[in-house]
C-alpha positions as CSV (number, residue, x, y, z in Angstrom):
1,X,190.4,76.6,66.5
2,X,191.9,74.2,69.5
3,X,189.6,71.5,67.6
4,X,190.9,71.7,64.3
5,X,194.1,71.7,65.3
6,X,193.4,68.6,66.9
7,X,191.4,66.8,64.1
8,X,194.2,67.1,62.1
9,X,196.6,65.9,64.4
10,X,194.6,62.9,64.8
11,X,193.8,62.5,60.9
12,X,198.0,62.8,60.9
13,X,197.8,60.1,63.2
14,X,195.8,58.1,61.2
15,X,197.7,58.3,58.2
16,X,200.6,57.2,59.6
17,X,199.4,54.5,61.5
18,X,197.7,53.1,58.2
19,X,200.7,53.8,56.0
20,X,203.2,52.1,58.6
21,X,200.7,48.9,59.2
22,X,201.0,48.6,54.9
23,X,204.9,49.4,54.8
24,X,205.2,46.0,57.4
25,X,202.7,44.5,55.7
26,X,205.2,44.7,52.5
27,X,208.3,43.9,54.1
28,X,206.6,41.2,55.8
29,X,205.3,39.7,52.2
30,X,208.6,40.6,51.0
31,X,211.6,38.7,53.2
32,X,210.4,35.0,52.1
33,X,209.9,35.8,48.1
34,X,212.7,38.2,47.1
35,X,214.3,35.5,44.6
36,X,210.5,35.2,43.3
37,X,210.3,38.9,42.9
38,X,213.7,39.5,41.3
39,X,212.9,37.1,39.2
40,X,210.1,38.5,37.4
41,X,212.3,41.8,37.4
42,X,214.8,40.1,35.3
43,X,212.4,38.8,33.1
44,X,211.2,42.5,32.6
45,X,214.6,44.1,32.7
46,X,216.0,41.4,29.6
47,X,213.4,43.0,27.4
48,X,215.4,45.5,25.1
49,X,213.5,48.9,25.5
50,X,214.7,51.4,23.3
51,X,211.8,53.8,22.3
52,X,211.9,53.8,18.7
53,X,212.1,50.2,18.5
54,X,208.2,49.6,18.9
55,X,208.2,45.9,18.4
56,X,210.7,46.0,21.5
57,X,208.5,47.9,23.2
58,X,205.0,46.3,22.5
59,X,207.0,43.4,24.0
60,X,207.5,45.0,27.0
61,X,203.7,46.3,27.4
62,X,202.9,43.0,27.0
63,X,204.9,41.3,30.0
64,X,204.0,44.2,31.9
65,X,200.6,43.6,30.9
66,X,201.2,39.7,32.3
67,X,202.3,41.1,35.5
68,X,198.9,43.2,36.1
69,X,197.1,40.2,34.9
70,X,198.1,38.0,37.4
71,X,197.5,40.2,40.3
72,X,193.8,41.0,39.0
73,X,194.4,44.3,38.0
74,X,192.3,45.7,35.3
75,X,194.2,47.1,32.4
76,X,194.8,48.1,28.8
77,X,197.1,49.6,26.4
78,X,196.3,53.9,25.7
79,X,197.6,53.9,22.0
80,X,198.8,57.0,19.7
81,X,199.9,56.3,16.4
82,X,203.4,55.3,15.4
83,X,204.6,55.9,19.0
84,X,205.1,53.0,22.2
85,X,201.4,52.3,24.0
86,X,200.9,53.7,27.1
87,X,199.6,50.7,29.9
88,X,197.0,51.9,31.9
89,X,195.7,49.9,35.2
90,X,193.1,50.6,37.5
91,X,191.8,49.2,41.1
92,X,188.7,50.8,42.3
93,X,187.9,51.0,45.5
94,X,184.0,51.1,46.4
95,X,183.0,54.4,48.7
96,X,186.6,56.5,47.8
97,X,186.8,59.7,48.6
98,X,189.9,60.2,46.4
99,X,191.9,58.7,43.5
100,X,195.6,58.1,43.4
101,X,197.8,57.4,40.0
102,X,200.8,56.3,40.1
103,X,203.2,57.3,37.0
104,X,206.5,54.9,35.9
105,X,207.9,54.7,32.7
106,X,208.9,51.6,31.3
107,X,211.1,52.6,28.3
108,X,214.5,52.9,28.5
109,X,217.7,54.9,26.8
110,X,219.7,53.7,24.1
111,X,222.6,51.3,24.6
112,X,226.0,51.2,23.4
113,X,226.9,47.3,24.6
114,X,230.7,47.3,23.9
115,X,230.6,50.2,27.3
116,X,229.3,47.8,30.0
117,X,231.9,46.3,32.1
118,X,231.8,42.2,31.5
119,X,228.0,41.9,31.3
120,X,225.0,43.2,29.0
121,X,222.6,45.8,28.9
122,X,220.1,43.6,29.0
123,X,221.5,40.5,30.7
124,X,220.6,41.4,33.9
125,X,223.5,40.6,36.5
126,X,223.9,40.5,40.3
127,X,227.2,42.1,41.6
128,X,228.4,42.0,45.1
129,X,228.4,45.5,45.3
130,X,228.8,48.9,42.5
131,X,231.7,48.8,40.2
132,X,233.1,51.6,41.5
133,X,233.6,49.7,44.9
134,X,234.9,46.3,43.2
135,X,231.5,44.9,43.0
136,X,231.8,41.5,41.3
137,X,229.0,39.1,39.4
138,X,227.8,36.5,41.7
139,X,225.3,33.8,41.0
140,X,221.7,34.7,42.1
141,X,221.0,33.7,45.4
142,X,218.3,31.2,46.6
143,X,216.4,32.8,48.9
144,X,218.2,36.1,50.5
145,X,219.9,38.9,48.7
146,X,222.7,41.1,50.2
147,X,221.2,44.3,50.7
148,X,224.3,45.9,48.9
149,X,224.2,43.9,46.2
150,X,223.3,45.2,42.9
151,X,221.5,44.4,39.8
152,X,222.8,45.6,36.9
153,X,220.8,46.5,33.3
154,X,219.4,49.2,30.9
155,X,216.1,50.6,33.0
156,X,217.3,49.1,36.4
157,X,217.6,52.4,37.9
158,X,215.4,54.4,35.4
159,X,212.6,53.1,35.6
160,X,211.4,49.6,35.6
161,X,211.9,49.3,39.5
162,X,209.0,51.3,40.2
163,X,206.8,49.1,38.5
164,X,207.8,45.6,39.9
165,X,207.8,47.7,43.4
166,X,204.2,49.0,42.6
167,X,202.8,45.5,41.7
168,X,204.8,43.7,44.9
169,X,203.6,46.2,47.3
170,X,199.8,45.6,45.5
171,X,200.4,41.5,46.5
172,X,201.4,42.5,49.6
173,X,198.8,45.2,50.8
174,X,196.1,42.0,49.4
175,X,198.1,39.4,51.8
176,X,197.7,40.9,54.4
177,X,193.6,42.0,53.8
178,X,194.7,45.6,54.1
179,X,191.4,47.6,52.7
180,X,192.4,50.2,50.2
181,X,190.6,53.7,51.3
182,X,191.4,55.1,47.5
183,X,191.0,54.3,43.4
184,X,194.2,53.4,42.3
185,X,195.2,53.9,38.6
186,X,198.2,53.2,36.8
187,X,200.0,55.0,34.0
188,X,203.3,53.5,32.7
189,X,204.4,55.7,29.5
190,X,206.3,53.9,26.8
191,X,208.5,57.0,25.4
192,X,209.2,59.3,28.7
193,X,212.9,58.8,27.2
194,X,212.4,59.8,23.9
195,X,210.7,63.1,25.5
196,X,207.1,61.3,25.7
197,X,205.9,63.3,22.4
198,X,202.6,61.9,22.6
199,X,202.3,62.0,26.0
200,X,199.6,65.3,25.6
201,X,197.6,64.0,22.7
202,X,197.0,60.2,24.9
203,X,196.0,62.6,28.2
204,X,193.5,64.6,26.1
205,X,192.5,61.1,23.9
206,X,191.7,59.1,27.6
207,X,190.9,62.3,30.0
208,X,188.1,60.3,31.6
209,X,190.1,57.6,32.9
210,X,193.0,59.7,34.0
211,X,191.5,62.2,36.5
212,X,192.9,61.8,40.0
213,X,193.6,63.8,42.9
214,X,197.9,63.5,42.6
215,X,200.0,62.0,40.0
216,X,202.6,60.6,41.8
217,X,205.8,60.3,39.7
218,X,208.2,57.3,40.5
219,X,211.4,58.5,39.1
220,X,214.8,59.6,39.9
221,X,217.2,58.8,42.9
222,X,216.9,59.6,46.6
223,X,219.1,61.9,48.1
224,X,223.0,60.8,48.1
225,X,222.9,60.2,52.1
226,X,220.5,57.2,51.3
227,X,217.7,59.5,52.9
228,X,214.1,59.1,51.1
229,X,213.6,62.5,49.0
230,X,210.2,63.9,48.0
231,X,210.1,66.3,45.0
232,X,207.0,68.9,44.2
233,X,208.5,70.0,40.2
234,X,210.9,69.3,38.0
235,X,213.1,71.0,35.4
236,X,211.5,71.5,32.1
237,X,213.4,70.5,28.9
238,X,214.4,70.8,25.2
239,X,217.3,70.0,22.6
240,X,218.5,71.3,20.4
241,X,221.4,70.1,17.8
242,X,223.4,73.0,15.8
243,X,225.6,72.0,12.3
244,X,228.5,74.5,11.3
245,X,229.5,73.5,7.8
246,X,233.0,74.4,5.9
247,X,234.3,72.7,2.5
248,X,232.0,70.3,1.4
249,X,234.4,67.6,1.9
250,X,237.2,67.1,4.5
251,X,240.4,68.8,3.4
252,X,244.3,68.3,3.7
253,X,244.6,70.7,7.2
254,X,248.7,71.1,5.5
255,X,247.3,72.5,2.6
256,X,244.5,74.3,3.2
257,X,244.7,75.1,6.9
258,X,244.5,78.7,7.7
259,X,242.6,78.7,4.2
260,X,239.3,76.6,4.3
261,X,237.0,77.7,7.3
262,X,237.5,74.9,10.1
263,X,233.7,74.1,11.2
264,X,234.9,72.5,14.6
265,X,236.7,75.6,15.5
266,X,233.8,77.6,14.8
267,X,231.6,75.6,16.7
268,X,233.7,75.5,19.8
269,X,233.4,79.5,19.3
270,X,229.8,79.3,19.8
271,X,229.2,77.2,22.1
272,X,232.1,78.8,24.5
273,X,229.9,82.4,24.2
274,X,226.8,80.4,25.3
275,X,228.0,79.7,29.3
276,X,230.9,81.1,31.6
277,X,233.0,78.9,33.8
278,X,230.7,78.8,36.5
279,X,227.9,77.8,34.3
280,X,225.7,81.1,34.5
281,X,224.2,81.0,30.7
282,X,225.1,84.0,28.5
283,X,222.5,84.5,26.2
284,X,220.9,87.3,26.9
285,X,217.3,87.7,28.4
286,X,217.7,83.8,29.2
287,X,217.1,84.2,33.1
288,X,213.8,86.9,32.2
289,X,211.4,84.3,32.9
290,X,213.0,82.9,35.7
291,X,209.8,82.7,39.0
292,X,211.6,82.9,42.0
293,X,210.9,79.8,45.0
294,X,208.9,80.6,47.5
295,X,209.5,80.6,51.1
296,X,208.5,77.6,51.5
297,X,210.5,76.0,48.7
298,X,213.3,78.3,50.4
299,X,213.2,76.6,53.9
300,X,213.3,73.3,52.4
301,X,216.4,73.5,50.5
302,X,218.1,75.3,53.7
303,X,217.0,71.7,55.4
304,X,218.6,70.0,53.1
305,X,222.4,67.6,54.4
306,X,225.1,69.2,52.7
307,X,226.7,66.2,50.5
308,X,228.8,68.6,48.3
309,X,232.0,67.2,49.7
310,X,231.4,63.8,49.7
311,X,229.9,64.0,45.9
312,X,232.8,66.0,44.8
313,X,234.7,63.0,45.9
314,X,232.7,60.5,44.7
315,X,232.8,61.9,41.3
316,X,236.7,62.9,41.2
317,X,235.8,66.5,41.2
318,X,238.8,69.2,41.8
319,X,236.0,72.0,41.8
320,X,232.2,72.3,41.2
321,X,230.3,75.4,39.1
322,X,228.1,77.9,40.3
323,X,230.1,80.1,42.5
324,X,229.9,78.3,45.6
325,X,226.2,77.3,45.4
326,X,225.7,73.9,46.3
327,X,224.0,71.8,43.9
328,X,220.5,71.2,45.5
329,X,220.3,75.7,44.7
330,X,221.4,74.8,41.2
331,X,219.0,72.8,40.2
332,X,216.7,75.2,40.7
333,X,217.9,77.4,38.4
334,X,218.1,76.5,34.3
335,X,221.1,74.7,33.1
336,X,222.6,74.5,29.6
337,X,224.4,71.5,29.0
338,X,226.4,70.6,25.5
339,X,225.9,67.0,25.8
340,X,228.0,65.9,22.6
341,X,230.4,67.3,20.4
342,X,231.3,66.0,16.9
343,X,233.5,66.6,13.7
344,X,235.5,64.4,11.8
345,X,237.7,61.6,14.1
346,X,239.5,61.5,18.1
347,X,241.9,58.7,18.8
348,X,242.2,55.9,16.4
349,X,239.9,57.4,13.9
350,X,241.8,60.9,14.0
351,X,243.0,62.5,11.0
352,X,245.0,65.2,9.7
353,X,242.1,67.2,8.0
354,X,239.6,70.6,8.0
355,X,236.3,68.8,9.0
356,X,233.7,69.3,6.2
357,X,231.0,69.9,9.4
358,X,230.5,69.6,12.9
359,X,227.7,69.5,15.0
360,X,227.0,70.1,19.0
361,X,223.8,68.9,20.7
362,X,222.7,70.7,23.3
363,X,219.5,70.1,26.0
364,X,217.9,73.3,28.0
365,X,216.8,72.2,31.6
366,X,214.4,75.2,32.3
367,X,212.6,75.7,35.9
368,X,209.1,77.6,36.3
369,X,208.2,80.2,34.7
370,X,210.0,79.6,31.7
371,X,208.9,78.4,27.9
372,X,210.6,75.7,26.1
373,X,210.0,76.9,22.8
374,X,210.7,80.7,24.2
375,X,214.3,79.8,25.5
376,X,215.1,77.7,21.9
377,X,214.7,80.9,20.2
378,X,217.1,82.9,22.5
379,X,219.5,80.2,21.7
380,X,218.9,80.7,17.7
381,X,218.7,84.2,18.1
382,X,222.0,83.9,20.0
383,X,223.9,82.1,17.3
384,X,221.9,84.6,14.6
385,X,223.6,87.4,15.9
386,X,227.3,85.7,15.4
387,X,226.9,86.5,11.9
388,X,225.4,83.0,11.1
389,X,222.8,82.0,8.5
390,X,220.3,79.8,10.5
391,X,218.8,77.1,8.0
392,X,216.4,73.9,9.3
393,X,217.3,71.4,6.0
394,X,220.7,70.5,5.0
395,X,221.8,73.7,3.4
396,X,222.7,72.8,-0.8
397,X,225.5,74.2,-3.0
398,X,224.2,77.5,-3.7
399,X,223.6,78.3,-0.3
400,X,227.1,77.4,1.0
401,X,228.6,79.1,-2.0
402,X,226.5,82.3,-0.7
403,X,226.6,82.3,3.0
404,X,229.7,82.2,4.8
405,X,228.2,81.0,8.2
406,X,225.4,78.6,8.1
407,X,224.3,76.6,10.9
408,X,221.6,74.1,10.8
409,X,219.0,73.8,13.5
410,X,217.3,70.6,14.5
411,X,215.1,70.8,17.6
412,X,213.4,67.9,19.9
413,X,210.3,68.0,21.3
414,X,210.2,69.8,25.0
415,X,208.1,70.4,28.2
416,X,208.0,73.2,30.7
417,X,209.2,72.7,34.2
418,X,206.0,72.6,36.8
419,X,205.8,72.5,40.8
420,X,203.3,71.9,43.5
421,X,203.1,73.5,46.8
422,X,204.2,71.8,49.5
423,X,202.0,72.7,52.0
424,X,199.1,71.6,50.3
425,X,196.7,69.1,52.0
426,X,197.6,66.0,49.7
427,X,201.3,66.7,49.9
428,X,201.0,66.4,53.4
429,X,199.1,63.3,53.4
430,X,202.1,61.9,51.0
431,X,204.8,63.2,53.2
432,X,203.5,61.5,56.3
433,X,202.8,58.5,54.0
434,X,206.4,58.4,53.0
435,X,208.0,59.5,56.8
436,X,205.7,56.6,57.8
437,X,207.5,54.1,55.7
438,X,211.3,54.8,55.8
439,X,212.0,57.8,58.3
440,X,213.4,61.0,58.0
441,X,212.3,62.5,54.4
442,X,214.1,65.2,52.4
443,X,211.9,67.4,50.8
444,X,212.9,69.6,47.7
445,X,211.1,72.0,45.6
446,X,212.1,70.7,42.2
447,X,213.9,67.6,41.1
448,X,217.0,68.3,38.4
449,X,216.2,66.0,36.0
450,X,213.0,66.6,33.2
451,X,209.4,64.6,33.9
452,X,206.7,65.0,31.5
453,X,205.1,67.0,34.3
454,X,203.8,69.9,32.5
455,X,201.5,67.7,29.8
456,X,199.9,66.5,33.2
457,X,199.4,69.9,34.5
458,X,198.3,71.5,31.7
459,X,195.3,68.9,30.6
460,X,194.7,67.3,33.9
461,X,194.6,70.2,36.2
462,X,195.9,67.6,39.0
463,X,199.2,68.6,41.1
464,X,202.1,66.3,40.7
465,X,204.5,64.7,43.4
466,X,207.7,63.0,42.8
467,X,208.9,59.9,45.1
468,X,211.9,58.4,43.7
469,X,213.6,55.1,45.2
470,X,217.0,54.8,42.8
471,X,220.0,54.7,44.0
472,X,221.6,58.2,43.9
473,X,224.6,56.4,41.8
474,X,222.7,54.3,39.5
475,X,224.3,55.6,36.6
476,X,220.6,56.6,34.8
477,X,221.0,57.2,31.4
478,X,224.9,55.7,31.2
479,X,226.6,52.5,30.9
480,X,226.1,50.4,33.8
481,X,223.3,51.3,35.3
482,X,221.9,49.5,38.6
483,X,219.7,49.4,41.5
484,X,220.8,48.7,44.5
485,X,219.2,45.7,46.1
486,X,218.0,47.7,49.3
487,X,216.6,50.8,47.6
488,X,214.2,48.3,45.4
489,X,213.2,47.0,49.1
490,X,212.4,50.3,50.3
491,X,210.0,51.1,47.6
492,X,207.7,47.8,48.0
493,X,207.4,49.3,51.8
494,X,207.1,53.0,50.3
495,X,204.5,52.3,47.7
496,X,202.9,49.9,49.7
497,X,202.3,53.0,52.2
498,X,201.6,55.6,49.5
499,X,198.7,52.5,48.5
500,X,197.2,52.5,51.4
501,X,196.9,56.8,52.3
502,X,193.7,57.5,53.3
């Protein structure tokens, strides 16, 4: 067995050497043309990108659709009706033993302008450094950016940098005559956001040009220490919003309080008996499904830097859930979040009344093993059992006049949580890639966020990876989000690396 041990050792070897000689190759491309490549990713990045707004997005398949164009890249738009185009691009590679697809999305969430400090969500701007630390706009530079420096926009973070890394570290591998030893495809979804509800039907509609040995997802942050982070899964995901209703208009709360039914009180009932203080879900049966890690999965989070401290810090955090878990165990485990609350007016807009509804929205982050559509009912048969009429259309006269508890259900779309093994012979090849490229790697069984993993899984049969290259305070999915200048150098070099694996 001596021998095999050794051909792998040398294949190991090999990889490395190849993926190191294409990270240089990047960074070497790189250093004289950052203004050139920030550039074009402001001209992407100043492209509103809202999902629902399809003229918005068609715009933005079609710059990104520029940008493969002028590096030779074949490609074309995968199309589903009423929803944003998927961009597919391929490079073949005569004589390859294996195909590689990279995954980005290039849609964005929405934007509420009037919350990003002195710039716009799609004005792109250069700060000196984050907010948080007093960054301040600066002019673009010439030539040379600051490493710290940040660029701040809607998608920054999540997830046009991928794309403009991808398609730099493609001029760079082609500078430098470095042979590709795999097919290369693209697949940039236009609605990952939204919940990429036609992800499924465009996988099963283009199956034939979609096959490949790994998806590799870039999305998400790296680990808060700055440290590169590999994922094999992520958390699954659905929403759900829930509608408590009282008098059908708002009431006096002098006259009629202790009278009329207050809907907001209600609500907060329900949604307290859903989660204790440390966050461990109520509902009963909710955990059934739950597949335990592995070992392996179970070594790797033991590896992991503990950054509980500094992060509580960070984040102005007296305490943290989960009963002294830290959060890299938390994440895999399901999570039930109430992500907005509403009824009648806070602040300025507050007023002395009985709220006629009010409505909490709520998103599931589920880990294997679990259903989507299984853990919405638990939640509906949750609130059932509180005595409440469940109804899926705005409830009418006769019904309220009937039912003292009503509560209205609308749910989103969902996926199931997926992982890989990470002992498997292509995530090896992508580790080594990765270590190649920027060092020390932290390696985690799932990611906490939701990918459209599952859709992937489930039609394509092919194991995905996650390499992220955010920031880990990139403020995804908030007002002012960024990228920091380094991290969007790192992954050219990465994905110049993961190019060139053999």
């Amino acid at each position: 067995m001596r021998w095999l041990a050794l051909f792998w050792m040398t294949a190991a070897v090999a990889f490395a050497d190849a993926s190191h000689t294409a990270a240089g190759a990047a960074r070497k491309w790189r250093e004289p043309r950052e203004r050139a490549i920030v550039d074009e990713f402001i001209g992407l990045l100043s492209l509103p990108n809202v999902a629902r707004n399809l003229d918005d997005m068609r715009r933005n398949a079609a710059y990104i659709r520029q940008m493969m164009d002028r590096r030779g890249i074949r490609n074309e738009l995968l199309e589903a009706p009423n929803a944003p185009p998927a961009i597919y691009g391929e490079i073949l590679t005569p004589g390859a033993a294996q195909t590689i697809l990279f995954y980005a999305h290039y849609d964005g969430q929405p934007v509420e302008p009037s919350e990003w400090q002195n710039s716009s969500p799609f004005r792109p701007v250069l700060r000196t450094a984050s907010i948080e630390n007093g960054g301040r706009i600066i002019p673009l530079p010439a030539k040379t950016f600051d490493p710290e420096a940040r660029i701040y926009a809607r998608s920054s973070g999540d997830d046009k940098a991928p794309i403009v890394s991808l398609l730099t570290a493609v001029d760079a591998i082609r500078a430098a005559r470095l042979p590709l030893k795999s097919n290369i495809r693209f697949f940039f979804d236009g609605e990952e956001e939204a919940g990429s509800p036609h992800l499924k039907r465009i996988l099963e509609k283009y199956k034939a040009k979609l096959g490949a040995d790994v998806w590799i997802f870039c999305d998400g942050p790296v680990h808060p220490t700055r440290k590169q982070l590999l994922a094999f899964g992520a958390r699954g995901t659905t929403g759900l919003n829930l509608t408590i209703y009282g008098p059908v208009r708002e009431l006096h709360s002098g006259h009629y309080g202790n009278w009329a039914p207050n809907p907001a009180a209600m609500l907060a009932r329900i949604v307290a008996s859903m989660r204790d203080d440390e966050g461990r879900i109520l509902i009963p049966g909710f955990y059934d499904d739950v597949e335990p890690l592995s070992e392996a999965d179970r070594r790797a989070l033991a590896a992991v830097p503990n950054m509980e401290e500094e992060l509580r810090k960070e984040l102005g955090l007296a305490r943290t859930e989960g009963n002294g878990l830290r959060l890299e165990e938390l994440i895999t485990l399901p999570a039930l979040n109430i992500r907005g609350l509403s009824a009648a007016g806070v602040g300025a807009q507050s007023r002395n009344v009985i709220p006629s509804s009010a409505t909490a929205s709520i998103d599931l982050r589920l880990v294997s093993g679990m259903d989507h559509q299984r853990a919405s009912v638990k939640v509906i048969a949750h609130v059932q059992k509180q005595g409440y009429r469940i109804v899926y259309k705005e409830p009418d006269e006769a019904m309220r006049l009937r039912h003292p508890k009503i509560c209205l259900v609308s749910q989103s779309g969902g996926y199931n949580a997926v992982r890989a093994p990470m002992d498997s012979p292509i995530s090896k090849k992508i580790i080594e890639a990765v270590r190649s490229a920027r060092g020390e790697v932290i390696l985690m069984p799932t990611m906490g966020g939701s990918l459209p993993i599952a859709p992937v899984s489930e039609v394509l049969k092919a194991p995905v990876i996650l390499v992220p290259m955010a920031n880990h305070d990139n403020n995804q999915h908030a007002h002012n989000e960024n990228i920091r200048i380094q991290n969007l150098w790192d992954g050219i070099e990465m994905m110049a690396a993961l190019l060139a694996l053999e």
